[in-house]
SETI-665181 format. One line per field, with one value per residue (C-alpha): residue number from 1; x, y, z. Coordinates in Angstrom, 3 decimals, padded with zeros to 6 digits. Layout:
% SETI-665181
seq <- (NUM,...)
x <- (X,...)
y <- (Y,...)
z <- (Z,...)
END
This chain:
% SETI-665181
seq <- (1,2,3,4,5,6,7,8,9,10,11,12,13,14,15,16,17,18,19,20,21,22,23,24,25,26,27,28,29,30,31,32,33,34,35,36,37,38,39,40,41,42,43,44,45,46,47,48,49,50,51,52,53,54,55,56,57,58,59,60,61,62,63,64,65,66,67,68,69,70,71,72,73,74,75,76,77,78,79,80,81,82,83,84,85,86,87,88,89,90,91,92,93,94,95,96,97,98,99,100,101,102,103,104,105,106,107,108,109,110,111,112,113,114,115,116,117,118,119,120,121,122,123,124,125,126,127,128,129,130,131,132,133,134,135,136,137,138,139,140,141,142,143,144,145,146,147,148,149,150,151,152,153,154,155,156,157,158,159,160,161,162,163,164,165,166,167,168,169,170,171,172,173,174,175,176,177,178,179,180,181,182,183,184,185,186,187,188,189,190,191,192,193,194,195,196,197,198,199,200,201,202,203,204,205,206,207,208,209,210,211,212,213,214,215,216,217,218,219,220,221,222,223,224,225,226,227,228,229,230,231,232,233,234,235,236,237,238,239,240,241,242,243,244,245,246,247,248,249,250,251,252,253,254,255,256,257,258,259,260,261,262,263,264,265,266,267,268,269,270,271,272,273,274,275,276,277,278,279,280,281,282,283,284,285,286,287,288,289,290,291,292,293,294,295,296,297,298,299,300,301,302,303,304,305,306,307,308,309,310,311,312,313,314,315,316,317,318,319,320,321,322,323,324,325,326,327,328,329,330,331,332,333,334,335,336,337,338,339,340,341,342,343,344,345,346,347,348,349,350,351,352,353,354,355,356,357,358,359,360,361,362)
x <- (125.927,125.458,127.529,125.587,122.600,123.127,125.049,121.716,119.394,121.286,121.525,117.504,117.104,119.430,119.440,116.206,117.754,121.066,120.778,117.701,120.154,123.055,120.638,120.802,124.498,126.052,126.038,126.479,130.292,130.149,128.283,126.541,126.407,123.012,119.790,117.735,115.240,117.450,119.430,115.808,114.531,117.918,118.042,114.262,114.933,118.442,116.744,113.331,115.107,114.043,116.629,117.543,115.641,112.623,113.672,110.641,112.402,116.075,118.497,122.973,123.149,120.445,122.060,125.071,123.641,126.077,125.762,121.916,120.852,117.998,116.407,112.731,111.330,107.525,105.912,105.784,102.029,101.263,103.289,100.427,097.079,095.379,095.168,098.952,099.137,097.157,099.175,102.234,100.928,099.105,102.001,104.404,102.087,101.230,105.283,105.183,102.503,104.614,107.984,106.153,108.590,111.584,111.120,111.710,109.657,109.742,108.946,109.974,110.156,113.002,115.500,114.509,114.277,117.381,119.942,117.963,117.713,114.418,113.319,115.083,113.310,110.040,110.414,111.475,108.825,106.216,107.556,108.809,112.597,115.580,117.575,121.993,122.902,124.823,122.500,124.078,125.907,127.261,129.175,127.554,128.802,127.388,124.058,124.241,124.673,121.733,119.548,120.482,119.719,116.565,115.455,116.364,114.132,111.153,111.732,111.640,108.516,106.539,107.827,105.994,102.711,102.869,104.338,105.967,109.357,109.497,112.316,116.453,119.252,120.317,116.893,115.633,119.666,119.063,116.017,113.756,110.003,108.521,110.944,110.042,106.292,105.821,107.830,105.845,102.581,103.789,104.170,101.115,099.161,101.318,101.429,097.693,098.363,095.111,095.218,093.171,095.315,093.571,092.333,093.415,096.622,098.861,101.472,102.880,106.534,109.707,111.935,115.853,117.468,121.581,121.268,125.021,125.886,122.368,119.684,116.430,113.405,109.918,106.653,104.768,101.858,102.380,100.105,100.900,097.153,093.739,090.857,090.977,090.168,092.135,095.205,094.771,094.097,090.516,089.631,086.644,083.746,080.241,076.458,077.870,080.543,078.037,075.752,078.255,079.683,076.345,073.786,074.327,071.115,069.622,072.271,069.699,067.403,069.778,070.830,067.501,066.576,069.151,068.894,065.028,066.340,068.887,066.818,064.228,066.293,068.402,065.144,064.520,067.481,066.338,069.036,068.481,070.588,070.900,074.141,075.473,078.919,079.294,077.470,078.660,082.600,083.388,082.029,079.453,076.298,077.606,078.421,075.242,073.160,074.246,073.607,070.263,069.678,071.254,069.317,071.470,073.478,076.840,079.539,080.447,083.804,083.670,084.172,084.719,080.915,082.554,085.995,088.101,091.294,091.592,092.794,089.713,087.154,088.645,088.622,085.031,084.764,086.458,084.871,081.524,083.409,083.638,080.141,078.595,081.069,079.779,075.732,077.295,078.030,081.172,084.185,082.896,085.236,085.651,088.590,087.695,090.280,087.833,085.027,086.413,088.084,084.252,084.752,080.565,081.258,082.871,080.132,077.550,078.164,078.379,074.805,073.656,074.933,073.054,070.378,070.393,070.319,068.211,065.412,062.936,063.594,061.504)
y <- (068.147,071.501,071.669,068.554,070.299,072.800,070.775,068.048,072.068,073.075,069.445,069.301,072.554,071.132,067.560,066.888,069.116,067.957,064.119,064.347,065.801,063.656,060.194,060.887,061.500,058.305,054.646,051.517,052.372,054.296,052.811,055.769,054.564,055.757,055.769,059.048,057.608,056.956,059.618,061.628,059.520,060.451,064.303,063.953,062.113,063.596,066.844,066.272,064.280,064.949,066.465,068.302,071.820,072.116,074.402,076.858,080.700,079.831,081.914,080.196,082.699,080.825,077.316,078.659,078.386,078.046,075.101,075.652,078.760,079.009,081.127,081.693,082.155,082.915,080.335,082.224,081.457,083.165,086.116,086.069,085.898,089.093,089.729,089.660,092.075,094.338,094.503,095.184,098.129,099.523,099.329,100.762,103.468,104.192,104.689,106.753,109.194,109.367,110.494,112.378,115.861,113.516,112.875,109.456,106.885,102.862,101.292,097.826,096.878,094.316,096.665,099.808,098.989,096.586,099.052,100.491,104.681,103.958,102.514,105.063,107.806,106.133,105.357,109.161,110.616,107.952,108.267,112.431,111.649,112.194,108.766,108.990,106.979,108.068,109.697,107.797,104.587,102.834,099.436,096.532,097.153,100.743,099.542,096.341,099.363,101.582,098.746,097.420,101.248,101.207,097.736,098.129,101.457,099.739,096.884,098.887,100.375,097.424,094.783,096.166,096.099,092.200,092.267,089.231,090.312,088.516,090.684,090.491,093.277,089.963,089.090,092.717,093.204,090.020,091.511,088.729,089.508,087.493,089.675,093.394,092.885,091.552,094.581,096.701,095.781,095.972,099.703,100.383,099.189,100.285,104.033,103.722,104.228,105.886,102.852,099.564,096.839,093.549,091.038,087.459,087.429,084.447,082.953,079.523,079.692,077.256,077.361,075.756,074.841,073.334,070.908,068.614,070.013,068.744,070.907,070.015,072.420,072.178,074.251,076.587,079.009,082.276,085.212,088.878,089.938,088.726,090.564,094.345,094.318,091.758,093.550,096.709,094.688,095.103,091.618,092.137,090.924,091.965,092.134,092.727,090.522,087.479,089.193,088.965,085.482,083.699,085.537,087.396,086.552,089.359,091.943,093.262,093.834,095.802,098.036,098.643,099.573,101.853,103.619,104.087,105.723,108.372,108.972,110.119,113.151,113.763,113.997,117.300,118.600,117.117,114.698,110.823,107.961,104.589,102.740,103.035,101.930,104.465,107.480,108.030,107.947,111.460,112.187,114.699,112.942,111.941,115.658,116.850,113.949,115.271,118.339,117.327,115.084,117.474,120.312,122.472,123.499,122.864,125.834,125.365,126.358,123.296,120.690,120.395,120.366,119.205,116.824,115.788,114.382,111.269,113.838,116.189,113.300,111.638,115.119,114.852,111.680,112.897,115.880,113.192,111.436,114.551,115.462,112.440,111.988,115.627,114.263,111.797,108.785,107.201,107.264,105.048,101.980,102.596,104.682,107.299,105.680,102.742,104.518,106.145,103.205,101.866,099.375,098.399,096.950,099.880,101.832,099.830,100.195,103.970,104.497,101.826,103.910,106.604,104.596,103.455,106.972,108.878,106.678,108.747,112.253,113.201)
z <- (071.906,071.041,068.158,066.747,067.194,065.464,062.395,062.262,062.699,059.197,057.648,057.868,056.538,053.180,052.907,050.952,048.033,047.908,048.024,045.557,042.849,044.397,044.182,040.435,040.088,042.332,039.714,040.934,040.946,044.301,046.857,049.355,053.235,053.931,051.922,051.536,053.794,056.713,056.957,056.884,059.657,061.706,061.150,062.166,065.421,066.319,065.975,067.913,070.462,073.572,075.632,072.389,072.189,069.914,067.105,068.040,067.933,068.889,068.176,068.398,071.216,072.753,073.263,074.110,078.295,081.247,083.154,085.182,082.759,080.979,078.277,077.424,073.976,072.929,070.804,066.667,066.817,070.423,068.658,065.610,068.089,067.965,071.763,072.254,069.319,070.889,074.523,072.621,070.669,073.616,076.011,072.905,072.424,075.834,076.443,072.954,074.885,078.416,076.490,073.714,075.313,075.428,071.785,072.094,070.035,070.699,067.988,069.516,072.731,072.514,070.590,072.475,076.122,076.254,077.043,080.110,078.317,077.500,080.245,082.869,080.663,081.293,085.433,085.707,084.478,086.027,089.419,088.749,090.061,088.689,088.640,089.526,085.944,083.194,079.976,077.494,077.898,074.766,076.155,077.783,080.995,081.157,080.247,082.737,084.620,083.937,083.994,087.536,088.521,087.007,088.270,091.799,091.780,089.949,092.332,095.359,094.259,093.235,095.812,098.922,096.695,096.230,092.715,091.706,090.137,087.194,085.435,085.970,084.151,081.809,081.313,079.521,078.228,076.451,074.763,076.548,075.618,078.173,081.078,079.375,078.954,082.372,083.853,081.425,082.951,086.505,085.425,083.767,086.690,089.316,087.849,086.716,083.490,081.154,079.089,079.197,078.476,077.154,079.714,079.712,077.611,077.927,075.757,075.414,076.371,075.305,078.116,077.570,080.531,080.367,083.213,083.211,079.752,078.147,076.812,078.221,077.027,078.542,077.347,079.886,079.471,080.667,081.734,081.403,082.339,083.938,084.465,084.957,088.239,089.213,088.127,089.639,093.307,093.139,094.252,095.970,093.984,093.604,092.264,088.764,088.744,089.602,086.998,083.883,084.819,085.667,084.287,081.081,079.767,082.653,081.804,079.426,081.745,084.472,081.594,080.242,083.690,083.822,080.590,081.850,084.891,083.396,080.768,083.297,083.635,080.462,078.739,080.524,078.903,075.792,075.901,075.241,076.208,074.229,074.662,078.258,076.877,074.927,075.665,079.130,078.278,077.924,081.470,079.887,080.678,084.039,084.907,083.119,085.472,088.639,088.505,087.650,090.238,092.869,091.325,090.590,087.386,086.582,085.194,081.794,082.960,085.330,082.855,078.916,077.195,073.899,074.862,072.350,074.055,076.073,079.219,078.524,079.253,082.063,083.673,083.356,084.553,087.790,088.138,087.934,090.637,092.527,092.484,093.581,096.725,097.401,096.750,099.774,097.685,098.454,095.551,093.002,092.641,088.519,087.874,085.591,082.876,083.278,082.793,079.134,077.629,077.581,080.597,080.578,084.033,085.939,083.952,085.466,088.768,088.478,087.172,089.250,092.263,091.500,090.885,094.244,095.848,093.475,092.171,093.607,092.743,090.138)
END
């Protein structure tokens, strides 16, 4: 079955060309068994048959299944939409930044986290321990290995915090994408990583199963990522939440409010406010606000006035964070990450904390 797959996969590929010349050759002499037509309509059907697999990304390694295997391959189009793009380069370059002193650059995640170096790289300097493998490990078995190392350690980690494992050693030594981008994200969040990943991606998945020597194949949709909070288990919803799913139109209004209130104050240090997305991102203004609200003024030396780096700013934003539990707010629920990758929602709440406490001081 297999085999005749994979003959009727190349005959489609060839036939129109060959028996369009060969139609012109053949006289009455030599009578062919099949018209064009037919065979056409058979290639089609033999080939889109049902418990055949749909010719969507396989690879010959990938109908070659034991009996009760299965493989997973992403649809080509969920591979082309923008947001899937984008949680593939952030996770690449997020792994770029953690092993920037390893000098190791991924510039794929299939053929570069396979073999399990990559990866055991990345979980030692995430979790600061030094894992018992061997550094290099050039046959399968050695990376089989390394991987099963690595797993069991991410698997211990992420387990007791609810994470569905959704990873195996064959499934990342087989290069599956589906396998290494869910265990990438698991990672990310677990090890809150200063990246924002995208919210809501999903691809559509072909799944071939070998059930008594057939191919069956059956189409899924799967999710790497919801909403921020959701992912990093903060489930409890609020004010703002209700706000932005039911009532955008009156968002305007809360942040107009708000960019009234701070400006209240930043004006005495002839400083003005007029995106909240953007403006309070690099921690400055929130640092700067404080100490104005608190009366008092803030060392130079205490934060960076003028932040260039990613690291510099959420520093500020901390050292905001800091400041406010000390005014005797409680720890905002924004992660300072969230606050510099422009996350309007976790900015929000923030300003409308203070908001809360200080909209009387003059």
């Amino acid at each position: 079955m297999v085999s005749l797959f994979l003959e009727l996969h190349q005959f489609k590929l060839h036939y129109q060309y060959h028996f369009t010349v060969e139609e012109k050759l053949f006289t009455s002499t030599y009578t062919f068994p099949y018209k064009v037509s037919d065979l056409q309509e058979e290639g089609k059907n033999a080939i889109n048959a049902p418990l055949s697999p749909t010719p969507t990304d396989i690879h010959p390694e990938d109908t070659m299944l034991e009996e009760n295997e299965e493989r997973t391959m992403i649809e080509p189009y969920s591979k082309e939409e923008a947001k899937f793009k984008e949680l593939v380069k952030v996770l690449i370059d997020w792994i770029n930044d953690v092993l920037v002193e390893e000098r190791i650059i991924v510039k794929t995640l299939e053929e570069d986290l396979y073999d399990g170096q990559v990866l055991q790289k990345l979980l030692e300097k995430l979790a600061n321990r030094k894992l018992n493998v061997a550094e290099v490990t050039q046959s399968e078995i050695g990376q089989k290995q390394k991987l099963q190392t690595v797993l069991e350690t991410v698997n211990d980690l992420l387990r007791p915090q609810g994470w569905a494992i959704k990873w195996s050693v064959d499934s990342i030594h087989t290069k599956n994408m589906v396998a290494i981008l869910h265990l990438l994200v698991a990672l990310a969040m677990h090890f809150r990583a200063p990246i924002r990943l995208p919210e809501h991606v999903s691809v559509q998945v072909v799944v071939v199963r070998k059930r008594e020597g057939i191919l069956q194949t059956s189409h899924v949709t799967e999710e790497f990522t919801s909403t921020t909070e959701m992912m990093m288990g903060r489930f409890e919803r609020d004010a703002f939440d209700t706000l932005f799913d039911h009532a955008p139109d009156k968002l305007s209004v809360v942040k107009k409010s708000l960019i009234t209130f701070v400006n209240k104050h930043l004006n005495k240090l002839n400083l003005e406010v007029t995106e909240l997305e953007t403006q309070f991102a690099d921690g400055v203004y929130l640092v700067l606000l404080m100490g104005l609200l608190e009366d008092y003024f803030v060392p130079l030396y205490n934060f960076y006035l003028t932040p260039e780096s990613f690291e510099q700013k959420a520093h500020n934003v901390a050292f905001s964070f800091e400041l406010m539990q000390d005014g005797g707010l409680k720890k905002p629920k924004a992660r300072p990450e969230d606050i510099v990758n422009l996350d309007l929602k976790s900015t929000l709440r923030v300003l409308y904390n203070l908001f809360t406490k200080y909209k009387h001081v003059e």
